[in-house]
C-alpha positions in Angstrom: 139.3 83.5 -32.9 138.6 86.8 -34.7 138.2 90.7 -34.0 135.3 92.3 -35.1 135.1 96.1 -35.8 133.0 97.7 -37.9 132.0 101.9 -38.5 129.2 103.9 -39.5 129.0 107.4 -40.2 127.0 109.9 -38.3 126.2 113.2 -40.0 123.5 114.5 -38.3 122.2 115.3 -35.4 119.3 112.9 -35.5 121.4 110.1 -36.5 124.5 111.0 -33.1 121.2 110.9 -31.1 119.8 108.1 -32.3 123.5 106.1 -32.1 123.6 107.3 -28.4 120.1 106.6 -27.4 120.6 102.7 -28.4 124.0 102.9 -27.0 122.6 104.2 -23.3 119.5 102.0 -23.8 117.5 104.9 -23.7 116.1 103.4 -26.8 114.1 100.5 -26.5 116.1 97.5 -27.9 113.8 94.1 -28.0 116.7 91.6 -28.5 118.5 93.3 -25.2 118.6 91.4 -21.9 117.1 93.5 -19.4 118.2 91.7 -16.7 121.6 92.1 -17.3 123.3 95.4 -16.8 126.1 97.2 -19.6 129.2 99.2 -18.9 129.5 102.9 -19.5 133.7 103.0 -20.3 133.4 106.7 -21.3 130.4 108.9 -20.7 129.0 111.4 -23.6 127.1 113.0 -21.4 122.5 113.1 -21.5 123.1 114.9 -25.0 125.6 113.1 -27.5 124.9 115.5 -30.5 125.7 118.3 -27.9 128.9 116.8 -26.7 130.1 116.1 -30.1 129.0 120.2 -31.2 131.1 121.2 -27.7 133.7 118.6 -28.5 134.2 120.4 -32.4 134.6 124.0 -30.5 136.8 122.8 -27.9 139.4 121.3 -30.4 139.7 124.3 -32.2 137.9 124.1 -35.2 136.9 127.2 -37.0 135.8 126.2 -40.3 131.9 126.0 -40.2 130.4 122.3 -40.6 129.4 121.5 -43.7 125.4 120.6 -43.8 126.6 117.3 -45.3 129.6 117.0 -42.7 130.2 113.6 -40.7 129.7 114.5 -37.4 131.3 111.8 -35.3 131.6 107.8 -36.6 130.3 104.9 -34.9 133.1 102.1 -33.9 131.8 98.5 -33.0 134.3 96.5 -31.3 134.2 92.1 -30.9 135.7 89.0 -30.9 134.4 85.6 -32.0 131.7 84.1 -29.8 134.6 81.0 -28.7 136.4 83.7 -27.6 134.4 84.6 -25.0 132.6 81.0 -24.2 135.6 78.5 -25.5 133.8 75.6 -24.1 130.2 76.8 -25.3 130.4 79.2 -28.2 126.5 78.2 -29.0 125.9 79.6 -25.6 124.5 82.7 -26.4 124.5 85.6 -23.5 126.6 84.0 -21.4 130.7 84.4 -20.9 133.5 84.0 -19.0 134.0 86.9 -17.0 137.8 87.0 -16.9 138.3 86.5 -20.6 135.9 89.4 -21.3 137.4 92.2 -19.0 140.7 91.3 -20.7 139.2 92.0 -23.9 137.5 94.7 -23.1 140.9 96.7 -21.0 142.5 95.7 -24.8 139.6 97.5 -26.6 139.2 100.5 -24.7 142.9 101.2 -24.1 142.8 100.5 -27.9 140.6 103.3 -28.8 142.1 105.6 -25.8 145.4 105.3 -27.9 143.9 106.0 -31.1 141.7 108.4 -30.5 142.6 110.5 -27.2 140.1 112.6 -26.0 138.3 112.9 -29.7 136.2 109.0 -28.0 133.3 111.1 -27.0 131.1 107.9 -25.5 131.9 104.2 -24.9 130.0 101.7 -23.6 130.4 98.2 -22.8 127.0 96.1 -24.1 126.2 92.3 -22.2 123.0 92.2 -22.6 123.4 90.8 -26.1 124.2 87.6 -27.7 128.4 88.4 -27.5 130.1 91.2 -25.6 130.7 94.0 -27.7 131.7 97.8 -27.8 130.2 100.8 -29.2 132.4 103.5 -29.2 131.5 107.3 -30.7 134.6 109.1 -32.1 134.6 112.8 -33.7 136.9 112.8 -36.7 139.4 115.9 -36.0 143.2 116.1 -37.9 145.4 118.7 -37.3 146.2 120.5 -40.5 148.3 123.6 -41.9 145.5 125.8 -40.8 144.8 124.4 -38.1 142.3 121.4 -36.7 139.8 120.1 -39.0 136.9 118.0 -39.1 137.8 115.5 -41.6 136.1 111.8 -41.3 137.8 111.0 -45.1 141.2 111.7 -43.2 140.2 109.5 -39.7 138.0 107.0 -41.4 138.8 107.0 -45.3 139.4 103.7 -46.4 142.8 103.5 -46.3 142.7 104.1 -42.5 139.6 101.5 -41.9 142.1 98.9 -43.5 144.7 100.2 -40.8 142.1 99.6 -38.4 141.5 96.1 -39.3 145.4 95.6 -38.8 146.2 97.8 -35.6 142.9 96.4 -34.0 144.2 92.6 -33.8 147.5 93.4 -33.1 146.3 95.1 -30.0 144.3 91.9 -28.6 147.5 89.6 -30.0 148.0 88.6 -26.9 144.5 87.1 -25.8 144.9 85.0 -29.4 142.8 87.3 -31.0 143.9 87.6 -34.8 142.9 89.2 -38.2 140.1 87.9 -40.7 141.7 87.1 -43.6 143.6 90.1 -45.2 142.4 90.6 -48.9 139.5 88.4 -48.7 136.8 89.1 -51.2 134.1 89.4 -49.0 132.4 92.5 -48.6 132.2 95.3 -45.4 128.8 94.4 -43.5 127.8 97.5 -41.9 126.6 97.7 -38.2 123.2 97.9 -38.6 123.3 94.5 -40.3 126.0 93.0 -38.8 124.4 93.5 -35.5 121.1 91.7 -37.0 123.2 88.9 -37.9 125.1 88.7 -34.6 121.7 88.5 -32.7 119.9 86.4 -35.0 119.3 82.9 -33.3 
């Protein structure tokens, strides 16, 4: 059994909006079981780009954001499907209930840990094929002058692999490991991995 994460940049306002608006279901999502109700694990508040311009200002940051800045970064958090329905991994939308709040107290005290107070929004989605987190993080460092907005020092891609080692050592315990370190295959972005997840 694997973790899944996965980021995408968000450098506008349209784009944190958009993000959120699927995230909250305020979007209309056609694959999404509406009969089945998700989690919010952290709340952005009814405007994410706003809580993410507040959240820049709060932390200190006096540096004006570039035009071209990234705003905040998506972070998609999962596990293989036989993680969550050993006995039917085919089953799709279904799960066993323990199993999953395990993984998700691992995942959100995961990103708590990492990320403090800069995990604007979380929310727990079921009303997909597999359980799976979408978390919204704004990228601040602390540096000489001060705190920064700096996505190449949060999510450069040094620090993604980090992320695909500190990730699976947090869910060790629920035998959750590491894809295979150094494997040629490529980084599948959200957007497509989330197709492919959902595809029958």
């Amino acid at each position: 059994m694997k973790a899944i994460l996965r980021t995408a940049k968000l450098k506008s306002a349209a784009g944190v909006r958009g993000c959120a608006q699927h995230n909250s279901r305020s979007r209309f999502t056609p694959n999404a079981d509406r009969t089945k109700q998700n989690k919010i694990l952290v709340d952005g508040g009814p405007d994410a780009y706003e809580t993410v311009m507040n959240h820049i200002t709060a932390s200190g940051v006096t540096r004006k954001v570039r035009a071209n800045a990234v705003l905040a970064q998506e972070v998609f958090l999962s596990a293989s499907p036989e993680y969550f329905r050993p006995d039917q991994p085919e089953a799709a939308g279904t799960w066993d209930e323990e199993r999953m709040e395990k993984w998700r107290d691992a995942s959100v005290s995961f990103l708590k840990k990492k990320y403090g107070d800069h995990l604007v929004d979380c929310r727990l989605h079921l009303d997909e094929s597999t359980p799976h987190i979408h978390g919204i993080v704004v990228p601040i460092t602390q540096g000489p002058k001060g705190p920064k907005l700096s996505a190449k020092e949060c999510f450069g891609k040094e620090q993604l692999t980090q992320l695909q080692d500190e990730y699976p050592r947090a869910l060790a315990h629920l035998d959750i490991e590491r894809g295979i370190k150094g494997s040629r295959a490529t980084h599948t972005k959200i957007q497509k991995y989330y197709g492919i997840a959902n595809s029958p």
